[in-house]
C-alpha positions in Angstrom: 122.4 -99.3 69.4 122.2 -99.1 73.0 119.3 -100.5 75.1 117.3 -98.4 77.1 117.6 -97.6 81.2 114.1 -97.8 83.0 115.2 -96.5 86.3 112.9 -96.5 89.4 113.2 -93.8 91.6 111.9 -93.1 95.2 113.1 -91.0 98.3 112.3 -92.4 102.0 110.2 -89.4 103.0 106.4 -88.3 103.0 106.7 -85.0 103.1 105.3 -82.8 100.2 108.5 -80.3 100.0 110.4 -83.2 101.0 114.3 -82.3 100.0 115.1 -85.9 98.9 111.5 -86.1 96.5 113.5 -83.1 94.9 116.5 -84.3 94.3 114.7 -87.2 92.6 112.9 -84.2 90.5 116.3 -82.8 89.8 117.6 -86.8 88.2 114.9 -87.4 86.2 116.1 -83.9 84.6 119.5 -85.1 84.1 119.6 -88.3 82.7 122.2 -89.8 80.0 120.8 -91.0 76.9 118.6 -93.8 76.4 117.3 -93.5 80.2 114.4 -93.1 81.8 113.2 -92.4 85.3 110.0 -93.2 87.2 109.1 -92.0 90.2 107.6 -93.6 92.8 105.7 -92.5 96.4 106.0 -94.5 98.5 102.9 -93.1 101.3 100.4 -95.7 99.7 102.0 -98.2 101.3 100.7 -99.6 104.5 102.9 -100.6 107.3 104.6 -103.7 106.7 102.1 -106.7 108.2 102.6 -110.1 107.5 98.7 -110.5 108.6 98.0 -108.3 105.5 99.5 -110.6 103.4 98.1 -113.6 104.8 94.5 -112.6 105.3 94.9 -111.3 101.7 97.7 -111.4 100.0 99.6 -107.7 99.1 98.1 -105.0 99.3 97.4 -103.0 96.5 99.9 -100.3 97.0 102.4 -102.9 97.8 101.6 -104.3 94.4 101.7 -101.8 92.6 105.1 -101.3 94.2 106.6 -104.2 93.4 105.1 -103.9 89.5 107.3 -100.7 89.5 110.5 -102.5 91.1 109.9 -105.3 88.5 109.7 -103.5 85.4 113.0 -101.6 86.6 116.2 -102.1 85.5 117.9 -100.3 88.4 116.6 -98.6 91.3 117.9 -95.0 92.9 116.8 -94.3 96.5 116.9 -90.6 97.8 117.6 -91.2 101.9 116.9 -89.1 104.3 118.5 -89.5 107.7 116.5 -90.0 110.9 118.3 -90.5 114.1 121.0 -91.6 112.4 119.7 -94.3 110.3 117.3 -94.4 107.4 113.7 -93.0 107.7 110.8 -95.8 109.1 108.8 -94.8 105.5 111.7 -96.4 103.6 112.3 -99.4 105.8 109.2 -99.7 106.0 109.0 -100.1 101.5 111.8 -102.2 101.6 110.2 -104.7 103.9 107.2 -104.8 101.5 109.7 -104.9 98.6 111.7 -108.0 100.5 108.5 -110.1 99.8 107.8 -112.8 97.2 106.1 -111.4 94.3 102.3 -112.3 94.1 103.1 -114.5 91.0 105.7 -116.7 93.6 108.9 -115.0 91.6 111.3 -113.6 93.9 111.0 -110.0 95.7 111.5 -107.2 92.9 114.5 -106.0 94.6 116.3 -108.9 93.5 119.4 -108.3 91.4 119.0 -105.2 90.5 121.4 -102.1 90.2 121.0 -99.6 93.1 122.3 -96.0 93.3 122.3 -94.1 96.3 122.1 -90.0 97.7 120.0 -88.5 100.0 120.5 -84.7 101.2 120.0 -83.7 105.0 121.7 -81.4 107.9 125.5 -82.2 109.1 126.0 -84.6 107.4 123.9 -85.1 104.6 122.8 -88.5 105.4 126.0 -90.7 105.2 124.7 -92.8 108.4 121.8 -93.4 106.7 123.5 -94.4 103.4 125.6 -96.6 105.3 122.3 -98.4 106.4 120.9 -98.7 103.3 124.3 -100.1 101.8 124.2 -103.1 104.6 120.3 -103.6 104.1 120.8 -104.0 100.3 123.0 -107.4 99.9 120.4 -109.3 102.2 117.7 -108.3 99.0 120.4 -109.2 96.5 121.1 -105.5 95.1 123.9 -104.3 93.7 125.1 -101.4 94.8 127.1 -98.5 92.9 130.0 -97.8 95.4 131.0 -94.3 94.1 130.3 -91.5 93.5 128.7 -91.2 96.7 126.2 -88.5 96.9 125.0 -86.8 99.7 124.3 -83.5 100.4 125.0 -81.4 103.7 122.8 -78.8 104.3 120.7 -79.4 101.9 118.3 -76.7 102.6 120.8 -74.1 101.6 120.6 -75.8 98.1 117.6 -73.9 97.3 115.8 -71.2 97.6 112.6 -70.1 100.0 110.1 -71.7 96.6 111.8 -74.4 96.1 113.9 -74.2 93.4 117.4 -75.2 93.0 120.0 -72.8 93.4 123.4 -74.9 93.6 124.3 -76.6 90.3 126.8 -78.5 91.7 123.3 -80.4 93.1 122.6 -80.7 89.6 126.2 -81.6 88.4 126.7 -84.3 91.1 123.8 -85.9 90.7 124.0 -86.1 86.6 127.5 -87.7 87.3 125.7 -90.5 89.9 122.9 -90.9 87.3 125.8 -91.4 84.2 127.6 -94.2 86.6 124.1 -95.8 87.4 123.7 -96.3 83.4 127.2 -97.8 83.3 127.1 -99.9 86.0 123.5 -100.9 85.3 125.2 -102.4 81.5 128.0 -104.1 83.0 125.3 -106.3 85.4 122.8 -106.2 82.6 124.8 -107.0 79.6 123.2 -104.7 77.3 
C-alpha cells in the first residue's frame, strides 16, 4: 500500500482573483492517488520583523504557518513575477518560514520536496522561478527540476468569470503534481 502525500500549497500573491491562487485551485483538482493538497494564504502574515519575534515570539499567523509547512510532506509554490523576481508577499513567507520553529526544531521548510509554477505575462514567471530555485537550497529544499511549469499569458487561460478554459493548464499541471508524488517517495522513502 502506498503512503499518503500531504502536500502544502500556496501562491505569492494577495489578490482575490489572483491567477496563481487558481492554479493552485486547479492542483488540488488533479492530484494522483493517495494525495492531498492544502492550501494556504499567506496575507495573515505580518511583515517579516525580527522585533516581533523577540518581543514575542511568532506571530500567530506565522505559526500557524509553520504548523502547515510542518505537517507537509512537500510543498508547491504558485509564483508570480514582479519586476523580474518573486513577489515581496512570498519573500516575505519564506523569511518567516526560514525561522526556527517555536518548539527550537528547525524552520519547517527544512528538507522538504518543493515543486514549482507560477503563470504571468511574457514570460510566465521563469525569472521569478529562477529566484525561488536559488532561495530554496539556503532552506534546505529540494527542488523538482522538471517539468517546469509556467504559464505565459496566463490571463488568456481563462475566461472573463474565472474559469479555466485551456486544459493543457490542467494537463500540465496534473503532470507537475504526478512528478511531485514521485519525487516526494524517492526523498521520503515511502
Amino acid at each position: 500500500m502506498t503512503s499518503p502525500i500531504h502536500v502544502l500549497g500556496f501562491a505569492g500573491s494577495l489578490r482575490k482573483a489572483s491567477f496563481n491562487k487558481r492554479l493552485i485551485t486547479i492542483a488540488a483538482d488533479v492530484l494522483p492517488p493517495a494525495m492531498t493538497l492544502e492550501q494556504f494564504d499567506l496575507a495573515p502574515l505580518p511583515l517579516y520583523n525580527e522585533d516581533l519575534e523577540r518581543e514575542s515570539g511568532l506571530p500567530d499567523g506565522v505559526q500557524q504557518f509553520h504548523a502547515s509547512l510542518a505537517a507537509a510532506d512537500a510543498l508547491l509554490i504558485a509564483t508570480p513575477e514582479y519586476n523580474f523576481s518573486i513577489s515581496g508577499v512570498l519573500k516575505n513567507a519564506l523569511d518567516w518560514a526560514s525561522r526556527a520553529m517555536v518548539d527550537g526544531r528547525p524552520s519547517p521548510l527544512n528538507d522538504k520536496p518543493l515543486a514549482i509554477m507560477g503563470g504571468g505575462g511574457r514570460l510566465g514567471t521563469a525569472r521569478a522561478q529562477m529566484h525561488l530555485r536559488d532561495i530554496a537550497p539556503h532552506n534546505n529544499m529540494h527542488v523538482l527540476n522538471t517539468p517546469q511549469v509556467y504559464f505565459i499569458g496566463v490571463r488568456s487561460a481563462f475566461d472573463a468569470d474565472g474559469n479555466l478554459i485551456d486544459p493543457t493548464v490542467r494537463e500540465r499541471i496534473a503532470q507537475l503534481m504526478e512528478a511531485l508524488a514521485h519525487w516526494t517517495r524517492r526523498l521520503r522513502g515511502f
